[in-house]
N, CA, C and O of each residue as an XYZ file, in Angstrom:
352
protein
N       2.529     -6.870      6.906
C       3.561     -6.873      7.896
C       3.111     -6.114      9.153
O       3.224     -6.683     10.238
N       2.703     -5.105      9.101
C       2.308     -4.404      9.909
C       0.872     -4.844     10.701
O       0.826     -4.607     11.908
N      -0.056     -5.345     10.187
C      -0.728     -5.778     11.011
C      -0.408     -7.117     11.576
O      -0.820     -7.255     12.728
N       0.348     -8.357     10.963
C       1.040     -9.256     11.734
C       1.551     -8.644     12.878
O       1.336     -9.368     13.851
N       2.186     -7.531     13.198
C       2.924     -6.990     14.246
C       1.480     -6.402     15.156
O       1.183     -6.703     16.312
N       0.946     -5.745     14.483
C       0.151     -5.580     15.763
C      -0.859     -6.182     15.681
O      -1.797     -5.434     15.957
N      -1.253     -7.415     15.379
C      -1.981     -8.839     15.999
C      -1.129     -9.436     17.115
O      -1.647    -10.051     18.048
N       0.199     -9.242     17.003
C       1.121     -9.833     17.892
C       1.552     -8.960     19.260
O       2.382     -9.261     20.118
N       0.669     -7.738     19.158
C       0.755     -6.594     20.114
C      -0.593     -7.454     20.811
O      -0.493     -8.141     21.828
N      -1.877     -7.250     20.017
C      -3.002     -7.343     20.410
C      -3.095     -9.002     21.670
O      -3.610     -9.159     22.777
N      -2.246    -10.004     20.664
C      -2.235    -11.592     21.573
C      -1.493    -11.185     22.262
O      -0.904    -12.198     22.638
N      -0.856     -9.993     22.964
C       0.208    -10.531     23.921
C      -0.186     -9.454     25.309
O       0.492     -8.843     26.135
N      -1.451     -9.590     25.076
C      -1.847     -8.597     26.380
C      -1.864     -7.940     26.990
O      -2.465     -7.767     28.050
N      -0.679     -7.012     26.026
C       0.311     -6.065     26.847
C       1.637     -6.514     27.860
O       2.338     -5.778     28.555
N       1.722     -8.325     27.629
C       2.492     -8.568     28.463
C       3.742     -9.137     27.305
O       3.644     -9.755     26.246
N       4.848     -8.637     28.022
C       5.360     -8.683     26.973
C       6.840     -9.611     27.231
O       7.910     -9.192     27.674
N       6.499    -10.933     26.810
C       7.420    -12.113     27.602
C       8.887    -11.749     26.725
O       9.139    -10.637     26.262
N       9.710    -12.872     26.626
C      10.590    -12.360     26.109
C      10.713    -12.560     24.376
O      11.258    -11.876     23.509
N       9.970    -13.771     24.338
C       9.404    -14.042     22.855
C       8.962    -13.364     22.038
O       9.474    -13.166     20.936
N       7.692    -12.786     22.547
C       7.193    -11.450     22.281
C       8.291    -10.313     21.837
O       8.017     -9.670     20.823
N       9.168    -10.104     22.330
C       9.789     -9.100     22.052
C      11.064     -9.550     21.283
O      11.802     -8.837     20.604
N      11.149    -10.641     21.486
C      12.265    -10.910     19.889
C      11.283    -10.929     18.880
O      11.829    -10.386     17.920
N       9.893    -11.318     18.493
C       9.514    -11.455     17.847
C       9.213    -10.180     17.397
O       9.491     -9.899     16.232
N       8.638     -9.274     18.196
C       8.842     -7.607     17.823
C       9.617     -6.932     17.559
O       9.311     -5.877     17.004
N      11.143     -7.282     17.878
C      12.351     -7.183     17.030
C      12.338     -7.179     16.165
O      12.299     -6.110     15.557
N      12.371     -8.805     15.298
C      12.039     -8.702     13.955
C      10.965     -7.796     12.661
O      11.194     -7.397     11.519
N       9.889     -7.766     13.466
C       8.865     -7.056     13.131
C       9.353     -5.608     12.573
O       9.148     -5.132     11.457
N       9.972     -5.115     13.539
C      10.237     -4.156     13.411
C      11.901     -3.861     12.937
O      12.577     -2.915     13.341
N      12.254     -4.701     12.184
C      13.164     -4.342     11.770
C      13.078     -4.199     10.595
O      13.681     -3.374      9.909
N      11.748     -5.585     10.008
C      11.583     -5.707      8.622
C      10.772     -3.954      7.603
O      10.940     -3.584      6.441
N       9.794     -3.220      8.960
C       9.218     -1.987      8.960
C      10.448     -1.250      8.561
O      10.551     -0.802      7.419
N      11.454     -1.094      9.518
C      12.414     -0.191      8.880
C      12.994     -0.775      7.771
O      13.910      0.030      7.604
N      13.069     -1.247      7.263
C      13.785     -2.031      6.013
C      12.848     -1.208      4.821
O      13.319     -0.412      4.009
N      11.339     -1.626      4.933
C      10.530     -0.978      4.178
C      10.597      0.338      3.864
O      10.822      0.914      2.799
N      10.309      0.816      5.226
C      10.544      2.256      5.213
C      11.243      2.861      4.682
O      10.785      3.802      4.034
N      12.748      2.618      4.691
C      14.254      2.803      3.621
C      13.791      2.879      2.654
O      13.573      3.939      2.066
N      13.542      1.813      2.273
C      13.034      1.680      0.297
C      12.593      2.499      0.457
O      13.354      3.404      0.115
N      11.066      3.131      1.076
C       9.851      3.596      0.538
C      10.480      5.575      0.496
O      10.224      6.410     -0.372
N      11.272      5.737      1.700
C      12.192      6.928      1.695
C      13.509      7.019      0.884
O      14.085      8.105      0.955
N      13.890      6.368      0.374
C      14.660      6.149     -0.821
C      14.164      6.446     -2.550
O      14.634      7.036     -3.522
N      12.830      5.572     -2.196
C      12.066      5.840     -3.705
C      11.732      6.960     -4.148
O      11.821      7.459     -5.270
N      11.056      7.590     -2.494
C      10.640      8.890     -2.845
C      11.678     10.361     -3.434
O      11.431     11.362     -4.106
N      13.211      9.662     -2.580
C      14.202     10.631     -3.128
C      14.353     10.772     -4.360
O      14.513     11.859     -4.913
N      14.306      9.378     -5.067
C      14.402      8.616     -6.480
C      13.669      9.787     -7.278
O      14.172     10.546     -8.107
N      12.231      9.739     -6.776
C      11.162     10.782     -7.849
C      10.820     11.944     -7.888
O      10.039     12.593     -8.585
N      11.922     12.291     -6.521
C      12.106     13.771     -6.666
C      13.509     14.250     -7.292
O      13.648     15.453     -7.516
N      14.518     13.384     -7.574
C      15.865     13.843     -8.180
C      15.212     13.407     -9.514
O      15.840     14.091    -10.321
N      14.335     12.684    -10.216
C      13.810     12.896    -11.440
C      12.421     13.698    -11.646
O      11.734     13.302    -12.588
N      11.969     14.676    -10.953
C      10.838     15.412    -10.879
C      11.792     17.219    -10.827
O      11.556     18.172    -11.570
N      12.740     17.156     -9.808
C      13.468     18.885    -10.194
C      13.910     19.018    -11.279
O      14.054     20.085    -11.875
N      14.181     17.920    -11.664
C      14.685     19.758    -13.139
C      13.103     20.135    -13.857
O      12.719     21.189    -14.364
N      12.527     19.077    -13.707
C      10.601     18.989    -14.689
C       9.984     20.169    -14.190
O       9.152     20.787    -14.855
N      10.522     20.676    -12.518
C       9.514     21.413    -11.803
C      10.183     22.550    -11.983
O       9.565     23.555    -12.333
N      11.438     22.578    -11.792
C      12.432     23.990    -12.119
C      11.920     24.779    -13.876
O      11.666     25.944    -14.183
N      11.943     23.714    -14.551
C      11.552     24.225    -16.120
C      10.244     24.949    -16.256
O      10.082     26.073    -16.731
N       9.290     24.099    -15.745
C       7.875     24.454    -15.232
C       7.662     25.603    -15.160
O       7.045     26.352    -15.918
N       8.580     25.915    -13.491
C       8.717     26.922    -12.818
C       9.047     28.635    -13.555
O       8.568     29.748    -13.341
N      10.032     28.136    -14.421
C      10.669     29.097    -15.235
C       9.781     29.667    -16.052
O       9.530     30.871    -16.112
N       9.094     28.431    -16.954
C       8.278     28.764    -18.344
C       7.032     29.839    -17.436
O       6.734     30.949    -17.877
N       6.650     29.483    -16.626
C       5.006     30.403    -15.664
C       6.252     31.742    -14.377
O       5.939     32.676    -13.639
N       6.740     31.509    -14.504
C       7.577     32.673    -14.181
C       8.550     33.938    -15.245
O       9.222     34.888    -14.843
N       8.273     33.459    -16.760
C       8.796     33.994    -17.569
C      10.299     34.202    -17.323
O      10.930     34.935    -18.084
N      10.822     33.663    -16.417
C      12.289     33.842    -16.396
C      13.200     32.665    -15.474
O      12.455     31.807    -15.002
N      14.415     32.505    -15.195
C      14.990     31.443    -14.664
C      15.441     31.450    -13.286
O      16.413     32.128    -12.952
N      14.821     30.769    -12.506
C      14.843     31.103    -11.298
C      15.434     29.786    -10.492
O      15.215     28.705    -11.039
N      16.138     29.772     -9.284
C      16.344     28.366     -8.750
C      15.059     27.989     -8.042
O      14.409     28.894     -7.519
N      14.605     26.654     -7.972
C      13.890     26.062     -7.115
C      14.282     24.857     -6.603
O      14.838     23.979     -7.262
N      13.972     24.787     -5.304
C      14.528     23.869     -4.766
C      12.787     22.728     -4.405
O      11.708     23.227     -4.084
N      13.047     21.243     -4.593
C      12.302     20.329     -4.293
C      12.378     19.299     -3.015
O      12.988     18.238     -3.154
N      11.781     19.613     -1.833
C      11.740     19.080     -0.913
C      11.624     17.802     -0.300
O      10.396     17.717     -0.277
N      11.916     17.058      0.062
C      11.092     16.062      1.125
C      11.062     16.140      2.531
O      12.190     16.169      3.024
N      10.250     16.179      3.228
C      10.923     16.592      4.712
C       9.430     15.584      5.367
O       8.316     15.779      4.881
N       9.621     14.703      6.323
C       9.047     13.739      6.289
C       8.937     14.552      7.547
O       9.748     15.472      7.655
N       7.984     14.349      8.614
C       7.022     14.495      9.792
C       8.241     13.750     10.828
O       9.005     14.532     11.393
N       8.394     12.490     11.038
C       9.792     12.213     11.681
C      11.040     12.854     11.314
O      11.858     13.099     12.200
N      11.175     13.026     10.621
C      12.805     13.886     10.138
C      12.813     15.470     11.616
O      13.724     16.047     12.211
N      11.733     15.556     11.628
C      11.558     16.917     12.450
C      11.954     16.690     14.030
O      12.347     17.543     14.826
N      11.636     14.681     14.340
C      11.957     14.829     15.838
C      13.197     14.206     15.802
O      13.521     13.687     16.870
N      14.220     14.078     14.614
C      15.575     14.292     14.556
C      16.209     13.025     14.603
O      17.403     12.857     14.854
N      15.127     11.867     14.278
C      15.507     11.147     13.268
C      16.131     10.481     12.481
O      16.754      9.420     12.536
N      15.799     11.554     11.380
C      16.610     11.350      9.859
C      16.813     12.663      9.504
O      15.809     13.298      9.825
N      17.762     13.469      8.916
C      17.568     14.577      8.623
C      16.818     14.739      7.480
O      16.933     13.878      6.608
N      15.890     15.895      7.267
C      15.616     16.114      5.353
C      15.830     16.158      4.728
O      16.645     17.070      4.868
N      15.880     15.827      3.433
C      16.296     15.412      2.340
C      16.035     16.747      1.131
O      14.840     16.873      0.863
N      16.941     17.707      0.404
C      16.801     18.294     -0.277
C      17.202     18.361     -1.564
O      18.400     18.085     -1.503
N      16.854     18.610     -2.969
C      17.267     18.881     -3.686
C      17.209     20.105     -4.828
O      16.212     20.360     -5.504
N      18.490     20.804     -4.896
C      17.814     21.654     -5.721
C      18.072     21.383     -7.409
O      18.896     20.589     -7.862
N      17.327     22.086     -8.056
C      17.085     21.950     -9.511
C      18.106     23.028    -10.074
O      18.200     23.214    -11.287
């Protein structure tokens, strides 16, 4: 997908008719679509990875402590999406 889109950057010369840019519309809508899932999934395997890491945490800490399991994505920072937290 992504390189279809920018083959369609590369044929269009930088000029960017109006075709071009519905067609980059789409392109880029189907990217965010992906993206969702792929930031979704990752929430997925971290709400089944905290309590694994909290227990972990406990057993090499000899005692019970909260930990919290992050995601905080590089875009979330220029405000975005906010970050995504969970604690255990």
């Amino acid at each position: 997908m992504l390189r279809q889109r920018n083959a369609l950057l590369k044929q269009s010369g930088g000029r960017l008719s109006d075709d071009i840019a519905s067609t980059l519309d789409v392109w880029d809508a189907k990217l965010a679509d992906v993206g969702t899932q792929l930031v979704d999934e990752r929430r997925r395997l971290l709400d089944a990875m905290a309590p694994i890491v909290a227990d972990r945490y406990a057993t090499l800490a000899s005692r019970t402590v909260t930990v919290e399991v992050a995601y905080d994505a590089a875009w979330a920072e220029q405000g975005w999406r906010r970050p995504w937290r969970r604690a255990a």
